[in-house]
PAGU-335846 format. One line per 8 residues: number of its first residue (from 1); their letters; for each residue y, x, z of C-alpha. Coordinates in steps of 0.2 Angstrom, whole numbers, plus 5000, padded with zeros to 4 digits. Each point is the difference from the previous one (the first is absolute). Example, Ala and Ser with C-alpha at 12.3 -4.5 7.8 and 13.67 -1.06 7.14 Angstrom:
<rs>
1	as	4978,5062,5039 ~ 5017,5006,4997
</rs>
This chain:
<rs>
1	xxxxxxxx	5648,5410,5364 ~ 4991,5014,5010 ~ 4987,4997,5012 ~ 5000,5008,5018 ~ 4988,5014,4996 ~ 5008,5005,4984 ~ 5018,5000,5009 ~ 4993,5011,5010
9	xxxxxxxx	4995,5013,4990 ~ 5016,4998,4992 ~ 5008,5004,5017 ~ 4991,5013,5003 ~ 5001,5010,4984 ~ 5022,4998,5003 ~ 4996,5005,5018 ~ 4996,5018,4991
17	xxxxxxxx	5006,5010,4987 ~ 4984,5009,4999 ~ 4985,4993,4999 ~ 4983,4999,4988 ~ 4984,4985,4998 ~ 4990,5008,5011 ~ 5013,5001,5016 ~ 5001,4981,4996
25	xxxxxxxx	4985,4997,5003 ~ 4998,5010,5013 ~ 5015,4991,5009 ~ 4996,4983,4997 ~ 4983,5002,5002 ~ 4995,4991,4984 ~ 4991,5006,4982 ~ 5007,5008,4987
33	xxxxxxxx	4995,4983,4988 ~ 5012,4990,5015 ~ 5016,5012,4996 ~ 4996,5000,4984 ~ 5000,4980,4997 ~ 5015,4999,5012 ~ 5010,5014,4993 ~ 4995,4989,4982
41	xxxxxxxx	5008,4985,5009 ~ 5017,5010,5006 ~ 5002,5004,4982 ~ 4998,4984,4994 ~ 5013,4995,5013 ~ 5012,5013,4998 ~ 5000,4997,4982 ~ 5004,4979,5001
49	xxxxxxxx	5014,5009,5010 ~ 5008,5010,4986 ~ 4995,5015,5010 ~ 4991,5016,4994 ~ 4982,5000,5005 ~ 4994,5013,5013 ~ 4989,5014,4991 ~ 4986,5013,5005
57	xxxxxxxx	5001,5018,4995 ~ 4989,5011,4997 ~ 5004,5014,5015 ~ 5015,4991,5006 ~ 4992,4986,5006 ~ 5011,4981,5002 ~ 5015,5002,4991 ~ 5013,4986,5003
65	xxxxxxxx	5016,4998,4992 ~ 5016,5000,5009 ~ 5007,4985,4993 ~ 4983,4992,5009 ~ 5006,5007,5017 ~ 5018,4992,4999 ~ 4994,4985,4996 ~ 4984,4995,5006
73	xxxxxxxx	5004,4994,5018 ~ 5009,4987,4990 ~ 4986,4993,4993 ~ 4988,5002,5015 ~ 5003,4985,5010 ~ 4992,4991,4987 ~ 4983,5005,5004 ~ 4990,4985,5005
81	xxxxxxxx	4991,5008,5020 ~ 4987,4983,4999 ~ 4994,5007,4983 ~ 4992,5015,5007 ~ 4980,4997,5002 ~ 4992,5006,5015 ~ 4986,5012,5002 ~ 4980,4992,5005
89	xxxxxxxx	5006,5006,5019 ~ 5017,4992,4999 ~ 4991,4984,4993 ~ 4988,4997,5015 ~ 5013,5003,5011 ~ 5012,4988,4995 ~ 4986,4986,4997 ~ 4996,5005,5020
97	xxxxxxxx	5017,4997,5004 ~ 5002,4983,4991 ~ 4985,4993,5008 ~ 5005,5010,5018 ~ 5018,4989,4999 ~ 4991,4985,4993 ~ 5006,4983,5005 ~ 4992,4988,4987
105	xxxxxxxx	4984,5001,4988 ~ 5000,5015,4990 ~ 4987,5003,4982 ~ 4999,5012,4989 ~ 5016,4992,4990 ~ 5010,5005,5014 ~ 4996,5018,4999 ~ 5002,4999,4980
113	xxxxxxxx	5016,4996,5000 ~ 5004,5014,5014 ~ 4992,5013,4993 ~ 5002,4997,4981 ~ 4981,5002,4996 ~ 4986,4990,4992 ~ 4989,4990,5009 ~ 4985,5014,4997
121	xxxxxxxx	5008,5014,5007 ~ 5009,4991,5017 ~ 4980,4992,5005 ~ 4996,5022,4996 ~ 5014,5003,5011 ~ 4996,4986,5014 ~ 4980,5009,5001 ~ 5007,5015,5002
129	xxxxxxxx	5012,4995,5011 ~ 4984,4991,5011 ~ 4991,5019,5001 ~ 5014,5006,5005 ~ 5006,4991,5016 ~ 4981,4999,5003 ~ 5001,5017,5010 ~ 5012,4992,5013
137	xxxxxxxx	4989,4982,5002 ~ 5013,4990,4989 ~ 4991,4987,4991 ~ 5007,4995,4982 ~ 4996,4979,4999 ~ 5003,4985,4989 ~ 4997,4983,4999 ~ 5007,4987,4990
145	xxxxxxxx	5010,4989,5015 ~ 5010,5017,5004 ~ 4998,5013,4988 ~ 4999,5019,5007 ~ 5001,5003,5017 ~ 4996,5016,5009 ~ 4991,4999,5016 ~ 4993,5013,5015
153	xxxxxxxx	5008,5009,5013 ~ 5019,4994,4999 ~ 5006,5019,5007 ~ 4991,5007,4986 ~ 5008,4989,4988 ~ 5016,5004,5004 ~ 4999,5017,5002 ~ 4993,5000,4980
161	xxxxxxxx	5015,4987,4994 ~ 5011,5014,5010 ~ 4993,5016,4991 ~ 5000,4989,4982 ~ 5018,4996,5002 ~ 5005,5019,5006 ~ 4991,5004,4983 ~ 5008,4988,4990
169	xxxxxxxx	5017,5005,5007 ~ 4995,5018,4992 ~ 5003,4994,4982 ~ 5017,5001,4992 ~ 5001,4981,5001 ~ 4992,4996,5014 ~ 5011,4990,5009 ~ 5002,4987,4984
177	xxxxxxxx	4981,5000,5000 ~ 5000,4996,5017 ~ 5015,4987,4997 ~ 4991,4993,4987 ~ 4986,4996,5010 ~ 5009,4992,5015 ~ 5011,4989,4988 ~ 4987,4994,4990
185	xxxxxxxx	4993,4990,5017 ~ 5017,4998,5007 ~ 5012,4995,4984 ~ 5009,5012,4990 ~ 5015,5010,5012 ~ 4993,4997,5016 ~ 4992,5019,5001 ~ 5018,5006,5002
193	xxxxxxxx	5006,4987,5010 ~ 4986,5002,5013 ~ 5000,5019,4998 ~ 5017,5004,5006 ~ 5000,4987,5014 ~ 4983,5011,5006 ~ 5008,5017,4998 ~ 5012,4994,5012
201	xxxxxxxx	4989,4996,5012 ~ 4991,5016,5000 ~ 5018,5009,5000 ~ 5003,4991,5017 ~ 4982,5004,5006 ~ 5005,5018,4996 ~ 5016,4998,5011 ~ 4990,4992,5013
209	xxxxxxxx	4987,5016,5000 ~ 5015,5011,5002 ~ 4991,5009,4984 ~ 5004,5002,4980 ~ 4985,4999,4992 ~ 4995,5008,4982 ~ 5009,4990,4987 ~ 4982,4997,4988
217	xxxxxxxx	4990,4997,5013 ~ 5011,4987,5005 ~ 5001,4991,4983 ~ 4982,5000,5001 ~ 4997,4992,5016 ~ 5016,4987,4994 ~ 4990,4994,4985 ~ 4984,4999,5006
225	xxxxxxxx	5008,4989,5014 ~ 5005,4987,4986 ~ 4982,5000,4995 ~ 4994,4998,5018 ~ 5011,4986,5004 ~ 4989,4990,4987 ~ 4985,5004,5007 ~ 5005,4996,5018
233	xxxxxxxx	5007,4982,4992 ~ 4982,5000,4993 ~ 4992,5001,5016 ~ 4993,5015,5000 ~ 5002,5009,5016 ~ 4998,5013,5007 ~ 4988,5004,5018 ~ 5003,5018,5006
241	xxxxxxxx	4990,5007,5013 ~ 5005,5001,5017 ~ 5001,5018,4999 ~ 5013,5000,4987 ~ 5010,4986,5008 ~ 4999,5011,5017 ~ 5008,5014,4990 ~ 5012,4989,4996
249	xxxxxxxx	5006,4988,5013 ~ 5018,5001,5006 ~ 5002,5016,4989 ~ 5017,5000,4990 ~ 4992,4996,4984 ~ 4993,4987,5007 ~ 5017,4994,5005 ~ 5008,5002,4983
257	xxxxxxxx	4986,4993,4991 ~ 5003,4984,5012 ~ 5017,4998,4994 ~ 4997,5002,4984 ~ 4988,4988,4998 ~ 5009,4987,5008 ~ 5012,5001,4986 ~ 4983,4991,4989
265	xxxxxxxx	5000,4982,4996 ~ 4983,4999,5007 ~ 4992,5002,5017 ~ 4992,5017,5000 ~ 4985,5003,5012 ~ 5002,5015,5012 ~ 4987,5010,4991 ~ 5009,5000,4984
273	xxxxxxxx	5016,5007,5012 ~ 4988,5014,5005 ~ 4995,5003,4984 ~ 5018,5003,4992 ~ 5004,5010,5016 ~ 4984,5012,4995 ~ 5009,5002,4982 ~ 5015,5004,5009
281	xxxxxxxx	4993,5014,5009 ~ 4993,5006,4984 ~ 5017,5003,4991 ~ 5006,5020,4997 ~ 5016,5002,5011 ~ 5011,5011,5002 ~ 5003,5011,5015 ~ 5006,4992,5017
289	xxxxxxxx	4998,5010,5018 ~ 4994,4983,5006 ~ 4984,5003,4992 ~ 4995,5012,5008 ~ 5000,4992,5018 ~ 4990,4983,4996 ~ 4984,4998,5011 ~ 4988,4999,4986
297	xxxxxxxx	5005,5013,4991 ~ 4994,5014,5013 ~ 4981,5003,4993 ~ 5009,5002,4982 ~ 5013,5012,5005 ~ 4989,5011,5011 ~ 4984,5001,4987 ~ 5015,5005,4986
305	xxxxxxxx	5000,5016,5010 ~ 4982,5003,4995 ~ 5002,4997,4983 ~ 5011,5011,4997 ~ 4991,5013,5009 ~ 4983,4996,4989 ~ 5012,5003,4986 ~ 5007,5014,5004
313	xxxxxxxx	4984,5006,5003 ~ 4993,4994,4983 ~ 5015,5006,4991 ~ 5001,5017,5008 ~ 5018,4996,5005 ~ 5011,5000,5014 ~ 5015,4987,5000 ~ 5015,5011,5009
321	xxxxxxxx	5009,4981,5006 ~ 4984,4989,5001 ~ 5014,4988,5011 ~ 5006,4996,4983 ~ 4986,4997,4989 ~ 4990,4989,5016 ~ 5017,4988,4999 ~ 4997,5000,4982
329	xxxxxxxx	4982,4994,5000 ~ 5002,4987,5013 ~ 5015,4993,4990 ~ 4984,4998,4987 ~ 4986,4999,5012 ~ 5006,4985,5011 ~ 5001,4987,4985 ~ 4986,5008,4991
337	xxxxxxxx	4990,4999,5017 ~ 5003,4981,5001 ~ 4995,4997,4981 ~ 4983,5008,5003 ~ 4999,4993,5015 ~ 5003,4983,4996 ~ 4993,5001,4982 ~ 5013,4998,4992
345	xxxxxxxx	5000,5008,4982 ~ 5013,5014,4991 ~ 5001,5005,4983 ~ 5008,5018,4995 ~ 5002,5000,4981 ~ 5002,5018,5001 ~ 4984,5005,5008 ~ 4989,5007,4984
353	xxxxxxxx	5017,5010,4997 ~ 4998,5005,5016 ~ 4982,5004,5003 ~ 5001,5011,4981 ~ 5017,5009,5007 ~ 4995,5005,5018 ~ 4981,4998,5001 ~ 4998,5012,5012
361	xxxxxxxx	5013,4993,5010 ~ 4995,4983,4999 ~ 4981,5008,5006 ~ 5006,5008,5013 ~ 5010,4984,5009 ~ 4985,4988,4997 ~ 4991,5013,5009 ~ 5014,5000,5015
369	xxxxxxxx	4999,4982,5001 ~ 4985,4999,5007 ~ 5004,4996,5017 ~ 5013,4986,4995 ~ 4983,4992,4992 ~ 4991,5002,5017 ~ 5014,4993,5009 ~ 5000,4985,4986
377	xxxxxxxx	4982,4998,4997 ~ 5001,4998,4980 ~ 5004,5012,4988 ~ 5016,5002,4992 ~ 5004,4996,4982 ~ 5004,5014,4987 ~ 5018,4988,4998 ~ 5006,5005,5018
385	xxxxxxxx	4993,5020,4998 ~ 5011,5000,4985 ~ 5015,4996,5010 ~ 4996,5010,5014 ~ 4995,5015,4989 ~ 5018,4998,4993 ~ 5008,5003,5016 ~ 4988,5015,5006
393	xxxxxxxx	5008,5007,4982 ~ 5016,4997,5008 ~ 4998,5009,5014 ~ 4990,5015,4993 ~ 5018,5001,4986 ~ 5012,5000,5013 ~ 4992,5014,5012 ~ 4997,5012,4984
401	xxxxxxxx	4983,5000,5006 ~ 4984,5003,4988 ~ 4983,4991,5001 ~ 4983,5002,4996 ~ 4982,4993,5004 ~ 4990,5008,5010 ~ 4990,5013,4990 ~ 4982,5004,4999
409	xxxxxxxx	4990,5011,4987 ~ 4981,4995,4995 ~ 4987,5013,5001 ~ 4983,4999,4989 ~ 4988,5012,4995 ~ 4998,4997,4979 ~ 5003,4990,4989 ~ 5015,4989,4994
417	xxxxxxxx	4990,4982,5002 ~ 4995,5001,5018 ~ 5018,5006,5006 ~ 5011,4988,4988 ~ 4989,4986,5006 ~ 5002,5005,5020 ~ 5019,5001,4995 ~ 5001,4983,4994
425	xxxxxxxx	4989,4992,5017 ~ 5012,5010,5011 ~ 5017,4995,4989 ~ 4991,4978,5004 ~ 4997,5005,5017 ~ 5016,5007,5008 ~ 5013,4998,4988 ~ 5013,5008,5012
433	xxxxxxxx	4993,5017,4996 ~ 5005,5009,4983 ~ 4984,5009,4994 ~ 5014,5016,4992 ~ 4982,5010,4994 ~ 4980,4997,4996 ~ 4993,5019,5000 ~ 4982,5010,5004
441	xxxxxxxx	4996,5010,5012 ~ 5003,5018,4993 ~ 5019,4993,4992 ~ 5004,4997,5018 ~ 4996,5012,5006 ~ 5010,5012,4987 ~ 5015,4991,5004 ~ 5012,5000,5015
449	xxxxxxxx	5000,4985,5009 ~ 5013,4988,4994 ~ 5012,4987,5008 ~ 4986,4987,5004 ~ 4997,4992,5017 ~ 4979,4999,4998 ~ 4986,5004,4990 ~ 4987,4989,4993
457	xxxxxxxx	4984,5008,4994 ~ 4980,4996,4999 ~ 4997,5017,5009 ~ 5005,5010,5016 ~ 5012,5013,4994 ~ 5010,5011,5011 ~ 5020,4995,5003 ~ 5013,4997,5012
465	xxxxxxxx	5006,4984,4993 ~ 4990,4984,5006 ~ 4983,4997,4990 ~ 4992,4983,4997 ~ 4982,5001,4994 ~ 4995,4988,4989 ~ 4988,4996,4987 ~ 5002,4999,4982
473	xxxxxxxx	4994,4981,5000 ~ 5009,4990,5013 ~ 4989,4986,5011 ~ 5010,4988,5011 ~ 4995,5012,5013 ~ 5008,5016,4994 ~ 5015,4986,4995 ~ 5002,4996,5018
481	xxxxxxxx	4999,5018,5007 ~ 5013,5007,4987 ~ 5011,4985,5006 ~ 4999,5005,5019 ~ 5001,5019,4996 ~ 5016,4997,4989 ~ 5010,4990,5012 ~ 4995,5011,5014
489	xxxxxxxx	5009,5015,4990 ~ 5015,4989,4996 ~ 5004,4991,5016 ~ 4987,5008,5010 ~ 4993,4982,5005 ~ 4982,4993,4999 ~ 5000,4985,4987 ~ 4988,4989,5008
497	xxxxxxxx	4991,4989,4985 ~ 4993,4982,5004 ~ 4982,5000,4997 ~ 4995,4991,4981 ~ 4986,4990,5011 ~ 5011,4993,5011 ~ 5014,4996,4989 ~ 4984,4993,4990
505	xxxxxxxx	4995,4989,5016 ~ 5016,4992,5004 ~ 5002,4994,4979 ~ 4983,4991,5003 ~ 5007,4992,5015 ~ 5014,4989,4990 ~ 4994,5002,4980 ~ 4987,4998,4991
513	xxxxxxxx	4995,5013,4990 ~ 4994,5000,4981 ~ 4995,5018,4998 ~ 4998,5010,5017 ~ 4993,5017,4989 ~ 5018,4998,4991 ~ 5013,4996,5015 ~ 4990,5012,5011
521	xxxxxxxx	5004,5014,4986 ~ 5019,4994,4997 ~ 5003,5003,5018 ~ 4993,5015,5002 ~ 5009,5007,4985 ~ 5015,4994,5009 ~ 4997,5007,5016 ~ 4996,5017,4994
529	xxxxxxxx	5011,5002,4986 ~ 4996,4990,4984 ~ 4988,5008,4988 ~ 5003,5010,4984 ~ 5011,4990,4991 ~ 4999,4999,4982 ~ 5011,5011,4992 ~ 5006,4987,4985
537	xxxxxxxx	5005,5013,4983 ~ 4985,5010,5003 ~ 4987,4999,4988 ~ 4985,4999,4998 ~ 4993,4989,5013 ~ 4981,5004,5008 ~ 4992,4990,4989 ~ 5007,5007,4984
545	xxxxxxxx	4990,5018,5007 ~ 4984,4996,5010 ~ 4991,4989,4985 ~ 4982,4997,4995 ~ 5002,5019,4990 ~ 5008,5009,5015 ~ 4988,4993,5012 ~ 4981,5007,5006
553	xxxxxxxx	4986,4996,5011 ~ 4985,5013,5004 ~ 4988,5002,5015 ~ 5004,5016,5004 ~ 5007,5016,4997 ~ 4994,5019,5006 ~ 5016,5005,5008 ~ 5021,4996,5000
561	xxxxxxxx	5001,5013,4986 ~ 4990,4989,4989 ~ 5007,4983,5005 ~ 5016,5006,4996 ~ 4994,5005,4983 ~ 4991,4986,4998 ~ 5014,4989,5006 ~ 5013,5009,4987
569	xxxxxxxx	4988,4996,4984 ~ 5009,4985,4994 ~ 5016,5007,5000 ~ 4995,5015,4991 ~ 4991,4989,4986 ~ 5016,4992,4998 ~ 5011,5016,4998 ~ 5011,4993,5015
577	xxxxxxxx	4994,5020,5007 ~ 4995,5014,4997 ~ 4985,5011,5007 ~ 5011,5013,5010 ~ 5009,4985,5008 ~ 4979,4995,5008 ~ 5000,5019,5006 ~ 5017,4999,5010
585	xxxxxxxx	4995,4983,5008 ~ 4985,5010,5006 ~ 5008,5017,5003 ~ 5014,4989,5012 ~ 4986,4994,5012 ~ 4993,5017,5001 ~ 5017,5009,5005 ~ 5005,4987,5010
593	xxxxxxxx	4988,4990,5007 ~ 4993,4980,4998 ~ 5017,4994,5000 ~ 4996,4990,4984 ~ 4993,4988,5014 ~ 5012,4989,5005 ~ 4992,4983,5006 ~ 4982,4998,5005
601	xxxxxxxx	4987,5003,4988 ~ 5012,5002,4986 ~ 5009,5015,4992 ~ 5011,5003,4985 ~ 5002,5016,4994 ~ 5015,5007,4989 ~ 5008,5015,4993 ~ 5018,5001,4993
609	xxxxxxxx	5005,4995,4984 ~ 5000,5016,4994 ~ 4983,5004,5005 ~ 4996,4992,4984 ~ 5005,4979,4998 ~ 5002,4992,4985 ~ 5004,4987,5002 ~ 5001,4987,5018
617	xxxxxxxx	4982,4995,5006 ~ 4988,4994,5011 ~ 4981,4997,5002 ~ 4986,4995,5014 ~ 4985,5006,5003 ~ 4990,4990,5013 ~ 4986,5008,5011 ~ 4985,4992,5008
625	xxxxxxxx	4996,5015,5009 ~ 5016,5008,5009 ~ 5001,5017,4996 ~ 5006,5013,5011 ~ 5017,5007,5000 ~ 4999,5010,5015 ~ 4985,5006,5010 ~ 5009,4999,5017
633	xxxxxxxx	5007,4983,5002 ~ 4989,4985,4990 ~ 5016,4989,5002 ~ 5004,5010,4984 ~ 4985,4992,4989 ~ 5004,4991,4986 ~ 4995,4986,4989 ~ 5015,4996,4988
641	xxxxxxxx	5010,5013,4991 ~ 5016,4998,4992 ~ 5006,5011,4990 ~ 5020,5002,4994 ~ 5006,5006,4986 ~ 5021,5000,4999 ~ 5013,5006,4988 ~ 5014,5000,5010
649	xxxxxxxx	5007,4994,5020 ~ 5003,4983,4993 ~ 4989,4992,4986 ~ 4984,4998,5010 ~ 5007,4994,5018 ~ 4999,4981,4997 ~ 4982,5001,4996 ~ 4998,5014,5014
657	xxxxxxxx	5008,4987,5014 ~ 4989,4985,4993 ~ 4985,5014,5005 ~ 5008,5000,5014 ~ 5000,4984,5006 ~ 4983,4996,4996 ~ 4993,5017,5009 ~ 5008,4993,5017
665	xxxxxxxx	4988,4987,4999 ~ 4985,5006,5008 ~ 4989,4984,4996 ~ 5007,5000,4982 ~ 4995,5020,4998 ~ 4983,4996,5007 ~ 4996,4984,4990 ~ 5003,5011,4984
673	xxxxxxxx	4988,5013,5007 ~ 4987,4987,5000 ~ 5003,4991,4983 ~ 4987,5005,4986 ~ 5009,4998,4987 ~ 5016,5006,4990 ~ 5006,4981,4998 ~ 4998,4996,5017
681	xxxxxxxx	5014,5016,5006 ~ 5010,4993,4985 ~ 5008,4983,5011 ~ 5003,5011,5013 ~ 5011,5012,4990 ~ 5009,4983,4990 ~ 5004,4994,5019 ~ 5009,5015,5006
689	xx	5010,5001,4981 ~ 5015,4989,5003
</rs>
């Protein structure tokens, strides 16, 4: 007999005529060892089934016999949907939802025999499962009179059992998981018994609403309903605040969710009313000019008119019948708006699909949803953008229109490092902007100017389109300034940023705080932008480079031409340059100027890769007595020098944005310069190589 998972691969190779191991994998979203085993099993299957065995041909990819098409749908029902074993995630979920729904002692045992693992690996699955609802204040317990319970904000723990179930209902079997589950505490049949009975009711609270809501959505909230009709037998309840209940009150939800729950065989306390009446307003619907005229949903309908606008602007489009695609978002927005205002959690299984197909897209609406987050007051969760994203797609499709992010190019003097690496600060920081082009100054100025909206660039040039100065090396300062200078050019508005002290003064007032240095740095990155993110594929990493043999200390050097020699030694000694690529570092800053400069008292000079590079590098030379790079101005004095050494765009920028990072730190750059040693810079580099 087949389990799940091998049934369906099987349906999914007879679902098309064409296809080879590697689409396999990449539809199912498993490892060639997976289809390989399973394909192994259908084999064995098809064989016990006097059936020709399905093969794989070089060039042609699955080949299945037609006799195997007639009659394998024959044969299929015999698959077994409780053998299939569900993945780490699907484990801890279900485990949370049997303990959620709980209405008697519960041990490992119990979760054994839902899950079909050993012992060993459901106590793994219960600590993970611990760390996980950690995040939202849920604690995992056990004691030997009850067995596990889950305790902490009861909201909270709803809103996780709600999101685990919509998960769960994601799998090809989900529903007999779920089924499973619920018959196992309430005897064998009862899930479908209790199911259809609650499907009606909801039906009837849909003719009640004068709405049709969205037909998975509603099967969701149906079977998490069963599970939460244990837990309100339990006697855990429910306390709203008075805010939410205010929303509420006399609303027709409320109304519905009244009736509804009169139907119980158990008094139900009027929060837990108001708290089915928040799922209610939660559920997709479909459209209904009576929407449109309800009192509360005035602020939503009017700020959909500046969201489309902040798209529009965004995108670089112009919707010819924006009538159409405002009814279109609020048909979305209204529900949506009452999930995130009520916390109440969404999954959308197609969101990586979503976010790989139309990135850009998907940018560009987060972006536009900013003001639904003021209006809120909590951010909104990649799940929801997904959706919406779908439906700007939708609108963008049907008006023939084309759209694009708003474009900018980056302008720096030399040298491939220094401008890849202000490229990947800007890509962190605004993320709405598509950096098309990373160039010098005497490229652009050969070229005409192309479809951009702004430039970027480390130096005053002459141009008509808008210029943001910046330096190579971005502080939270420069961070903040490139924030408010951006949104001014796209919606010609000041974005006014709380201050990091006085978010930092109203945390003290109600925590208490372990690591002040840390939080005060993770809120400021937030504010201003996160910092350069670690790039992931890109190898080396810092401390591969900058070693005991790439690094130097000396007192003092006569002038910048010599600390930059000085400075290059260790990577000539290691053939990772040659001579003439020391010359063009030096020749650059004569041309052009001290640009190699980029934070305080450091500089990293370059060249281009064919200015003589071997092969990627990097080395340090620290110096007690700044030296000089410009007469004129003595914020150009220097006591660490960097120099690069890449190979191509690509190889060197994980190691170039770990650099970064740690050069944003001015307490950091200045506790190197006062170290004496080569061992004592050496933790400093290993903390920023991650």
């Amino acid at each position: 007999m087949l389990n799940q998972r091998a049934a369906n691969l099987l349906n999914v190779i007879l679902s098309n005529r064409i296809i080879t191991i590697n689409q396999l994998i990449t539809k199912l979203n498993c490892t060639r060892r997976q289809v390989s085993y399973d394909l192994e099993k259908i084999n064995d299957w098809l064989d016990s089934n006097n059936l020709p065995t399905i093969e794989n041909v070089r060039e042609q990819g699955i080949v299945v016999n037609p006799e195997v098409r007639s009659k394998i749908y024959e044969l299929l029902p015999e698959v077994d949907m409780f053998s299939y074993l569900p993945s780490q995630d699907d484990r801890i979920r279900l485990i949370f939802i049997k303990i959620f729904a709980k209405n008697d002692y519960l041990s490992v045992n119990h979760f054994t025999n839902l899950i079909k693992m050993s012992r060993n690996t459901v106590l793994s699955d219960i600590q993970l499962l611990k760390e996980e609802i950690d995040t939202n204040d849920i604690e995992l317990t056990y004691n030997r009179q009850d067995g596990y319970n889950l305790s902490g904000n009861e909201v909270n723990i709803r809103s996780v059992a709600f999101k685990y179930v919509s998960h769960i209902l994601q799998l090809p079997n989900g529903v007999q998981l779920l089924e499973q589950v619920y018959d196992d505490q309430s005897g064998a049949g009862e899930f479908q018994s209790i199911y259809k009975t609650t499907y009606s009711m909801m039906i009837e609270a849909e003719r009640d609403l004068d709405v049709s809501f969205v037909d998975n959505q509603l099967l969701e909230l149906t079977i998490f309903f069963l599970f939460l009709t244990f837990r309100m037998q339990n006697g855990n309840g429910c306390l709203l605040s008075s805010e939410i209940i205010n929303a509420l009150r006399n609303s027709d939800a409320y109304l519905a969710s009244q009736k509804l729950m009169k139907n119980l065989s158990f008094p139900v306390p009027n929060d837990e009313i108001y708290y089915l009446s928040m799922h209610l307003l939660g559920l997709n619907t479909s459209y209904h000019e009576r929407m449109f005229t309800n009192d509360d949903s005035s602020d939503l309908y009017s700020i959909i008119d500046q969201i489309i606008s902040d798209f529009e602007k965004l995108a670089c489009v112009t919707f010819t019948n924006s009538d159409d695609a405002k009814i279109a978002l609020f048909l979305h927005l209204k529900p949506a708006y009452y999930r995130m205002k009520f916390n109440i959690p969404i999954t959308n299984p197609h969101l990586e699909k979503i976010k790989q197909e139309y990135f850009d897209l998907f940018v560009l609406v987060k972006k536009s949803l900013n003001r639904l987050e003021e209006l809120l007051m909590v951010p909104i969760t990649e799940d929801e953008i997904g959706y919406i994203t779908v439906h700007f797609g939708a609108f963008i499709k049907n008006q023939g229109l084309k759209y694009r992010r708003k474009r900018c190019i980056i302008i720096c003097p030399n040298g491939v490092s220094t401008s890849y690496m202000l490229k990947k600060q800007m890509e962190n920081l605004i993320p709405e902007v598509e950096v098309v082009k990373v160039t010098s100054p005497r490229e652009y100025q050969n070229t005409s100017e192309m479809e951009i909206d702004f430039i970027i660039s480390t130096i005053t040039i002459k141009t008509d389109k808008p210029l943001i100065i910046v330096s190579p090396i971005l502080t939270a300062l420069d961070k903040s300034k490139i924030i408010q200078e951006v949104n001014i050019l796209l919606y010609q508005k000041h974005l006014q940023l709380p201050k990091v002290n006085e978010l930092m003064k109203a945390i003290k007032q109600f925590t208490t705080i372990h690591n002040e240095k840390a939080l005060y740095q993770a809120v400021n990155d937030i504010l201003t932008g996160s910092t350069v993110k670690d790039l992931g594929r890109i190898k080396p990493m810092l401390n591969d480079l900058l070693t005991s043999e790439t690094i130097q200390l000396t007192e003092a050097v006569n002038d910048w031409h010599e600390a930059i020699r000085v400075a290059a030694k260790p990577l000539l000694n290691n053939k990772s340059i040659e001579e003439k690529y020391v010359d063009a570092m030096i020749e650059n800053v004569e041309n052009i100027g001290p640009y190699i400069v980029l934070a305080p008292k450091v500089a990293i000079p370059h060249a281009r890769p064919e200015d003589g590079v071997n092969k990627i590098g990097m080395s340090l030379l620290k110096i007690n007595n700044p030296v000089p790079f410009s007469k004129e101005d003595k914020e150009k004095d220097v006591n660490l020098i960097f120099v690069i050494a890449a190979i191509d765009n690509e190889m060197h920028l994980k190691a170039l944005s770990q650099l970064s990072e740690l050069l944003e730190d001015e307490s950091i750059v200045n506790q190197i310069i006062g170290v004496n040693s080569k061992e004592e810079i050496i933790p400093f580099i290993e903390e920023f190589s991650h």
